[in-house]
C-alpha positions as CSV (number, residue, x, y, z in Angstrom):
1,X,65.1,140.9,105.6
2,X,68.5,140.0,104.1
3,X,67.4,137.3,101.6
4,X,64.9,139.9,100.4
5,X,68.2,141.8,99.5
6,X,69.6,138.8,98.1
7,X,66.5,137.8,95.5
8,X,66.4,141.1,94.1
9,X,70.4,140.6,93.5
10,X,70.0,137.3,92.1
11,X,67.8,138.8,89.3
12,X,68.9,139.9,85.9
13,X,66.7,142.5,85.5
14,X,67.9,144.0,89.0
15,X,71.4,144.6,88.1
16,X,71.4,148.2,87.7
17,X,67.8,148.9,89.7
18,X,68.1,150.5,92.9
19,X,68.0,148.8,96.3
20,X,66.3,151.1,99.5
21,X,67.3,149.8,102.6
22,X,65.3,150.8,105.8
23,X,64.7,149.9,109.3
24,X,61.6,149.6,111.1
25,X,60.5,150.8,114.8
26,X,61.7,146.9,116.0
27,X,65.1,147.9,114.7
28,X,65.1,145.0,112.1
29,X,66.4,145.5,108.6
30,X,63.9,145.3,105.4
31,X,65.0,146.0,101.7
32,X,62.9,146.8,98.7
33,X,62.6,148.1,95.0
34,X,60.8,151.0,96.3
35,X,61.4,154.3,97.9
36,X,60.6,154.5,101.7
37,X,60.5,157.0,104.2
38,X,64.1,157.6,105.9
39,X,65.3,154.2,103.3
40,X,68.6,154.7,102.2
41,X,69.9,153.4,98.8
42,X,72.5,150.6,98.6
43,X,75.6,150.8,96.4
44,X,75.7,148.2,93.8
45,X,75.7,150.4,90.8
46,X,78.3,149.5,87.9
47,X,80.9,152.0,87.3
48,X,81.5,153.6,84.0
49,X,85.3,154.5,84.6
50,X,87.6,152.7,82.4
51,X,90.9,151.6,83.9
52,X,94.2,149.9,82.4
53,X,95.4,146.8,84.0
54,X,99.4,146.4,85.0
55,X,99.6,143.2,86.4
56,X,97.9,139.9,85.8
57,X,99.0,138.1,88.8
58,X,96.5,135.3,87.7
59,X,93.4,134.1,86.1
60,X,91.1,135.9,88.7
61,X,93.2,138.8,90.2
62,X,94.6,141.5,88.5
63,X,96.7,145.1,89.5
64,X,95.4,148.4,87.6
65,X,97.5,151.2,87.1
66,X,96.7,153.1,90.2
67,X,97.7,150.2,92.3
68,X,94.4,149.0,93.0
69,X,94.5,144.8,93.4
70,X,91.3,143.6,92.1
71,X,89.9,139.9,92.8
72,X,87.0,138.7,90.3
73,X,83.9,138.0,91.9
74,X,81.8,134.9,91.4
75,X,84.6,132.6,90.4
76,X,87.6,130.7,91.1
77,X,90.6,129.9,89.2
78,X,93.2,127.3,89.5
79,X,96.4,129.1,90.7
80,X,100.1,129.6,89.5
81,X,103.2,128.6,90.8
82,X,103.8,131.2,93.6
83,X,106.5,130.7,95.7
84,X,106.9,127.5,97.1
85,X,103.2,126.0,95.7
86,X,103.2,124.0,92.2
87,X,100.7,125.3,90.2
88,X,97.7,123.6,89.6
89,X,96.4,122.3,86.3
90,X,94.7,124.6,84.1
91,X,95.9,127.4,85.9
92,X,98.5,128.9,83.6
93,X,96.0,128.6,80.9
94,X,93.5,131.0,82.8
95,X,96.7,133.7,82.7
96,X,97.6,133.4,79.8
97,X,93.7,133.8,78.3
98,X,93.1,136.6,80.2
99,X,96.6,138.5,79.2
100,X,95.6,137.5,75.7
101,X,91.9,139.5,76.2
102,X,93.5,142.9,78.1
103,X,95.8,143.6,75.0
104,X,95.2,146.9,74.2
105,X,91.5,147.0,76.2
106,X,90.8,148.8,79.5
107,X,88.2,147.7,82.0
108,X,85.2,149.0,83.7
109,X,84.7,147.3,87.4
110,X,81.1,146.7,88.5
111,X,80.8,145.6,92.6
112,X,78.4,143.7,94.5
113,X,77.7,144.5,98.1
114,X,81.0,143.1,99.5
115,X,83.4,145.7,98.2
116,X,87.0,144.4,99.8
117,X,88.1,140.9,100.6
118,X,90.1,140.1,103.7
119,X,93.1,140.6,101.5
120,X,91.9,144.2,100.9
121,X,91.5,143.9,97.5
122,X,88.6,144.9,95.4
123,X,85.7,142.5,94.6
124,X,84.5,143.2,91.2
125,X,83.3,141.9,88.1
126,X,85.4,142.8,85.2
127,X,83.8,144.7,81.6
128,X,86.6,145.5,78.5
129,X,85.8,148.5,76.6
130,X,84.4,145.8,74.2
131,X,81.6,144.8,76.6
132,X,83.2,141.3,77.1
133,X,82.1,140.3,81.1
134,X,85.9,138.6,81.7
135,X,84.4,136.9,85.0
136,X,81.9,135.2,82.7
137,X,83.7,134.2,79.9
138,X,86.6,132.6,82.0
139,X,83.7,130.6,83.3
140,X,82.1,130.1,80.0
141,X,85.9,128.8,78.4
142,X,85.9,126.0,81.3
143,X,89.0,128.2,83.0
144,X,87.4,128.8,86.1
145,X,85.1,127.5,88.0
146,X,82.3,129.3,89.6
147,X,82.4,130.1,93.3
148,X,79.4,132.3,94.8
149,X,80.1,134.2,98.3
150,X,76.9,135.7,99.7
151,X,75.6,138.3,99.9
152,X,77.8,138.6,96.4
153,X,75.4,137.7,93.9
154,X,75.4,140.0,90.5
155,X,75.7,137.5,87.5
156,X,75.1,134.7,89.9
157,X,72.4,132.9,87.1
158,X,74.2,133.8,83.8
159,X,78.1,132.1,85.7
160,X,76.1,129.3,86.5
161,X,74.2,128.8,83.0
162,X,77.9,129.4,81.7
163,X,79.3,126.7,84.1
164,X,77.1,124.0,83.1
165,X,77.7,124.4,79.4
166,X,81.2,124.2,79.6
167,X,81.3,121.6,81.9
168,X,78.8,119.4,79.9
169,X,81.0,120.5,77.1
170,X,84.4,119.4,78.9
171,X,85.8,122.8,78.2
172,X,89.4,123.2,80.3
173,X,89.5,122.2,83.6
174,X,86.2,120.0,82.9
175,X,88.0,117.7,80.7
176,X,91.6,117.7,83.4
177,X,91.5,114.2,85.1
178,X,93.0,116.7,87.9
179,X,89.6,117.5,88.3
180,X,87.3,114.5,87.7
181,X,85.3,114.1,90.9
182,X,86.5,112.0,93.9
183,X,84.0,109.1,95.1
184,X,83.9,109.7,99.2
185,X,84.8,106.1,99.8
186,X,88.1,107.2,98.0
187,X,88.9,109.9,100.7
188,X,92.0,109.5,103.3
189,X,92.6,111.8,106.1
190,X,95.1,113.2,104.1
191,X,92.2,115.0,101.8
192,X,93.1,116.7,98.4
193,X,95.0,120.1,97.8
194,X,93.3,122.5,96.1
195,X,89.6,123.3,95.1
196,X,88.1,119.5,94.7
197,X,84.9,117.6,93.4
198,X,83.8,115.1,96.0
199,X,80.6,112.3,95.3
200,X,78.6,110.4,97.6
201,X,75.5,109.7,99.4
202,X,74.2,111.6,102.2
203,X,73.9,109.2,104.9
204,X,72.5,111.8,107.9
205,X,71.8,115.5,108.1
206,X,72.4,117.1,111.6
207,X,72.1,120.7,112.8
208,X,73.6,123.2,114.9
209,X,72.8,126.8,115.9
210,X,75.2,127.8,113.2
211,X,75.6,124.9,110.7
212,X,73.7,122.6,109.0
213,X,75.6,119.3,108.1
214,X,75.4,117.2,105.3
215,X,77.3,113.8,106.0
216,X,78.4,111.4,103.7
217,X,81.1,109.0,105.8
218,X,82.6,109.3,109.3
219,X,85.4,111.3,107.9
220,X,83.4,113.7,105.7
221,X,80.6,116.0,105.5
222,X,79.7,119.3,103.9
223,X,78.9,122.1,106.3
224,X,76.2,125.2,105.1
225,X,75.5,128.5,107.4
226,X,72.2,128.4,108.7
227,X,72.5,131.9,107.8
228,X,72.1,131.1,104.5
229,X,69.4,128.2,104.5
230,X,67.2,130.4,102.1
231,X,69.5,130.3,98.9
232,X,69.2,126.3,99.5
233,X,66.7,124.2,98.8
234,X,64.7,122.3,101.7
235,X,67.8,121.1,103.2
236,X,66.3,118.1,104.3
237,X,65.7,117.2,100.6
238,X,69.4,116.1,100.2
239,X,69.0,113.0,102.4
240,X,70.0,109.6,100.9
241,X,70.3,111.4,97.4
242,X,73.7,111.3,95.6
243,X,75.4,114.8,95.2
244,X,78.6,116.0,93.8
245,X,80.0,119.0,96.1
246,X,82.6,121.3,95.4
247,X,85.1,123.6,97.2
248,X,88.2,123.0,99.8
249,X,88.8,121.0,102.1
250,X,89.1,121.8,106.1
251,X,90.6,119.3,108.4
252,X,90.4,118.9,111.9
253,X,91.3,115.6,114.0
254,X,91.6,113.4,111.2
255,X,88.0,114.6,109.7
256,X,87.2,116.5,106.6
257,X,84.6,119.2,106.3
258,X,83.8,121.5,102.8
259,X,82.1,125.0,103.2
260,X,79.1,124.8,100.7
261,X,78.1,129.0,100.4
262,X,75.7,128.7,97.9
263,X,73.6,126.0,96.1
264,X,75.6,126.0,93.0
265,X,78.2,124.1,94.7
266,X,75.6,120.9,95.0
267,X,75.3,118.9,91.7
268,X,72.8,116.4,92.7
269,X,73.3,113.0,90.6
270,X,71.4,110.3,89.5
């Protein structure tokens, strides 16, 4: 099964095991530490290649010298002005940090499952020459915030760990008032640009073949793949508790909706 894939994944001591994916007589897909008959391995070894950087378009994506655009997996950080879009608070200071840290270094990339985004640029996590994980220690400096997309999970423990400190700690965008979390009673139809903290009560959970619901008002709820269910928590656990959720906001007929991908983006409050 796929979240058999995804447990090994989300285990430090897995990052550089082998995976063997096979496929049994049913035609259903199984994975496991160990070799099977007719399994084949799956890529998510590290690579040992060091490359130099040209570009720094921003604090999570980056051109190297063969052209290659890289986008850092696991997290997210607030952008630049580009074009006709203000930039967002903080993000300038994720640039400028990571400029500061590629002086004179070269990087190794390590992938996850997921090797391109719908952009067609890489999906990596980032190692200087000096062993310093960049995707982790953005998160770790309170410049980015972490944001999981399964089946993506290398690191996913250690940018979480890393996330909490900083924000308990009020590192960067933790201590921006840009950022403090937004009570749902607050929300208009108009939403909030940009990635947002939104707090309330679940007040009803309701499912669908695809997507489980977690409302908090009539005009918002967080939305999770059923696919996903089994990174989560029994779902039904969230009802009438207060929870802090974090991402973007969809709209559609004067309602808002935030994809939650993985449990991380659930802070559940006293």
């Amino acid at each position: 099964m796929r979240f058999i894939l995804i447990l090994l994944l989300c285990l430090p001591s897995w990052v550089n095991a082998e995976i063997y994916e096979w496929q049994d007589a049913a035609g259903s897909k199984h994975f496991t530490d160990r070799p099977v008959a007719d399994a084949k391995i799956v890529d998510i070894k590290p690579g040992y290649d060091f490359f130099r950087v040209k570009t720094v378009y921003d604090g999570d994506t980056v051109e190297l010298e063969d052209g290659r655009k890289i986008r850092f997996l696991g997290i997210n950080t607030p952008e630049i002005q580009h074009r006709d879009k203000p930039a967002e608070a903080g993000g300038d200071d994720a640039k400028r940090w990571l400029i500061e840290q590629l002086k004179d270094s070269r990087v190794r990339l390590e992938m996850s499952v997921e090797k391109t985004d719908k952009y067609d640029r890489l999906l990596a996590h980032l190692f200087t020459e000096k062993k310093q994980h960049l995707n982790l220690q953005l998160v770790a400096a309170g410049l980015a915030s972490v944001s999981i997309y399964p089946l993506n999970l290398l690191y996913v423990d250690e940018l979480v760990k890393a996330e909490n400190q900083a924000e308990q700690a009020k590192l960067g965008i933790w201590g921006r008032p840009e950022y403090a979390p937004i009570p749902v009673s607050s929300l208009t139809e108009a939403g909030h640009p940009g990635w947002t903290r939104v707090l309330g009560k679940v007040t009803n959970i309701r499912s669908t073949r695809k997507w489980v619901y977690l409302e908090f008002s009539d005009l918002f709820d967080a939305r999770i793949e059923s696919e996903w269910l089994g990174l989560f928590p029994e779902v039904n656990s969230y009802m009438g508790k207060t929870l802090e959720v974090r991402g973007w906001f969809n709209k559609s007929r004067g309602h808002l909706s935030m994809l939650i991908r993985h449990p991380s983006a659930i802070k559940e409050k006293s």
